[in-house]
C-alpha positions as CSV (number, residue, x, y, z in Angstrom):
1,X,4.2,77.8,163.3
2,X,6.7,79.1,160.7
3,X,9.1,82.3,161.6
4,X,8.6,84.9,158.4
5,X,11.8,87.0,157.7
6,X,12.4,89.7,155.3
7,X,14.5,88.1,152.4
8,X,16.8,91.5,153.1
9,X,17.8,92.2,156.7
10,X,18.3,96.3,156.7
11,X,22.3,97.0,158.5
12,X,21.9,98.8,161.8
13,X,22.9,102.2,159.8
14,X,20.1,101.5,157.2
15,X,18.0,100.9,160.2
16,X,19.2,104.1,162.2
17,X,18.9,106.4,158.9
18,X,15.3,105.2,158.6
19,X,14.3,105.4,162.0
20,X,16.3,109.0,162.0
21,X,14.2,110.0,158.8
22,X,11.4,109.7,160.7
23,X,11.9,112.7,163.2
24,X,13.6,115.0,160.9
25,X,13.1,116.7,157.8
26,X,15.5,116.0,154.9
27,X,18.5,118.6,154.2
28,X,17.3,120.6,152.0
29,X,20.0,121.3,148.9
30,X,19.9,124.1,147.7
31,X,22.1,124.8,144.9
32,X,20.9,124.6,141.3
33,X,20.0,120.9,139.8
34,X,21.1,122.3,136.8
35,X,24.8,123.1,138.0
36,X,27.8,122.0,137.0
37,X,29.7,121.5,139.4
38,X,28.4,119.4,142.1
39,X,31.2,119.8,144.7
40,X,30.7,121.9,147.8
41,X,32.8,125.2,147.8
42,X,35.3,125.2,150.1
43,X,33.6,128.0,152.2
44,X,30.1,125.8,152.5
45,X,32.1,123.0,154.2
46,X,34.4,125.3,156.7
47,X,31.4,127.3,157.0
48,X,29.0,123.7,158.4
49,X,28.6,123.3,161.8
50,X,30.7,120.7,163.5
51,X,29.7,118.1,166.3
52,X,32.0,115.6,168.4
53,X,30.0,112.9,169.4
54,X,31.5,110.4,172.6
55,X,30.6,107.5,173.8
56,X,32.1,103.5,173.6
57,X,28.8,102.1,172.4
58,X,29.1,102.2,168.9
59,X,25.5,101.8,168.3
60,X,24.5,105.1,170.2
61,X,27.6,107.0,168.1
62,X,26.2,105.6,164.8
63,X,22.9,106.9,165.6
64,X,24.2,110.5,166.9
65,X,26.2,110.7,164.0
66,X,23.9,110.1,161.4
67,X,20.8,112.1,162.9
68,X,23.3,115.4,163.5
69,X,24.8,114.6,159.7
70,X,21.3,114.9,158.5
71,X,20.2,118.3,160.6
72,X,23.5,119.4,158.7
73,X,26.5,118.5,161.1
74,X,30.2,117.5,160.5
75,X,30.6,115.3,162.7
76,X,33.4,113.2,164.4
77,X,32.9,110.4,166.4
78,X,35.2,108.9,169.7
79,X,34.8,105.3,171.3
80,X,36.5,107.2,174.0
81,X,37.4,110.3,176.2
82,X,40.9,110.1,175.8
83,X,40.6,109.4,171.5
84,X,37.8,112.2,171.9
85,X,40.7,114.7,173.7
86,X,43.1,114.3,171.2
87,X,40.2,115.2,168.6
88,X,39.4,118.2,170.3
89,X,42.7,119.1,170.0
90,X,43.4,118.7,166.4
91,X,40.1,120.4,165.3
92,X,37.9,123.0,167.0
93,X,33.7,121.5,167.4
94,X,31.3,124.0,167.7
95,X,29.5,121.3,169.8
96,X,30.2,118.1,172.0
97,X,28.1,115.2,173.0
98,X,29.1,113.0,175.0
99,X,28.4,110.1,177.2
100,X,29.3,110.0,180.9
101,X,29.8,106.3,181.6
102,X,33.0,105.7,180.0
103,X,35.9,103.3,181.2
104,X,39.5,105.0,181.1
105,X,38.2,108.7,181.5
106,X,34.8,108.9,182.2
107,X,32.5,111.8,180.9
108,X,32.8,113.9,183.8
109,X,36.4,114.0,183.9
110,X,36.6,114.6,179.5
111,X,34.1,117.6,180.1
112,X,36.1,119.2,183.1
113,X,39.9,118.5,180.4
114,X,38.2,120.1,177.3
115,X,37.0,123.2,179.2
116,X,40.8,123.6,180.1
117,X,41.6,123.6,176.3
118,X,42.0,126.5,174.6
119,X,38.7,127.8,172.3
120,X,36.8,125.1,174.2
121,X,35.8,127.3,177.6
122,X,32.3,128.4,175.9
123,X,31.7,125.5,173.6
124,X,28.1,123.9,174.1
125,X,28.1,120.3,175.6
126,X,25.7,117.7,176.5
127,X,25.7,114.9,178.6
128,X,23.5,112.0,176.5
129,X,23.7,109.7,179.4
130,X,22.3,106.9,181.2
131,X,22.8,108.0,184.2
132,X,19.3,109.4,185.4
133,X,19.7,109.6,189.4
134,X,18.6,112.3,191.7
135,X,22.3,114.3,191.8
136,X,23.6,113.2,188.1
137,X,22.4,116.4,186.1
138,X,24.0,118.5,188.9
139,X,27.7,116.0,188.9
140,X,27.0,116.9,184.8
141,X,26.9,120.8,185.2
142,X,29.6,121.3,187.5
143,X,31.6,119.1,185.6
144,X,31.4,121.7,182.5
145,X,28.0,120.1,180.6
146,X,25.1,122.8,179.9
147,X,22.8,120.0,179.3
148,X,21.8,116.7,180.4
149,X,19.5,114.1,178.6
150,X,18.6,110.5,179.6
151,X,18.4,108.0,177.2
152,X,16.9,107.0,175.2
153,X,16.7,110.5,173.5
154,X,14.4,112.1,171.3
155,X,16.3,113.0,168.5
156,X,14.7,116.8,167.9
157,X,14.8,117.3,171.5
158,X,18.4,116.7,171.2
159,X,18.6,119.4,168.0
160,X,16.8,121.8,169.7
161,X,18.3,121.7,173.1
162,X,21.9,122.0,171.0
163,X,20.0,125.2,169.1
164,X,19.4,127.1,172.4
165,X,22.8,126.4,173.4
């Protein structure tokens, strides 16, 4: 029996973009075709929502990153609580994701720090977690998360849980 591969093997972004385009609609542009000047004002791109997206699997950033940068998102990724602290701290996020099983700093203890930030009391987080046992979702609330998903997510449920936010 002979294996059959494609002669092209996609990169795990292509992969995640296609797989991602699958669950939402595309961004919709809408400035003229026929203008000029294709740059973004400076008020569209202060004015676009911003995510910070945590976790040390680089795979599950990736994906979060590139689903929330196609429902419209600026988004900043961390491999890490701490590295995701000090982006918090240079630049306000109008919402955070995050993972909870992190070594250093785990998720618990990064939401309970940025809610001590200042701006940061009221922001909208989510737990995107592993972690699906009996007392987890409550250990994610008091912590400081308003949500908490299990993975593997579905990628609208995660928009829309972030819109009712």
């Amino acid at each position: 029996m002979q294996d059959h591969y494609p002669a092209q093997v996609p990169s795990t972004s292509q992969y995640l973009l296609q797989l991602v385009s699958q669950f939402l609609p595309a961004a919709i542009d809408q400035s003229s075709p026929y203008s000029t000047d294709s740059k973004k004002s400076e008020t569209e791109t202060r004015d676009k929502r911003s995510a910070l997206v945590v976790d040390d699997v680089a795979d599950v950033t990736d994906m979060l990153s590139i689903f929330l940068t196609h429902a419209g998102y600026r988004v900043v990724t961390a491999s890490s609580a701490p590295a995701a602290l000090e982006a918090a701290r240079q630049s306000k996020f109008d919402v955070v994701i995050s993972d909870i099983g992190m070594p250093e700093m785990n998720g618990y203890q990064l939401a309970s720090a940025l809610r001590l930030l200042p701006g940061y009391k009221t922001v909208p987080m989510v737990a995107v977690t592993g972690y699906s046992m009996f007392d987890d979702k409550h250990l994610s609330m008091t912590a400081g998360f308003n949500a908490h998903m299990i993975k593997p997510i579905d990628p609208q449920a995660l928009l829309n849980l972030i819109e009712q936010l």
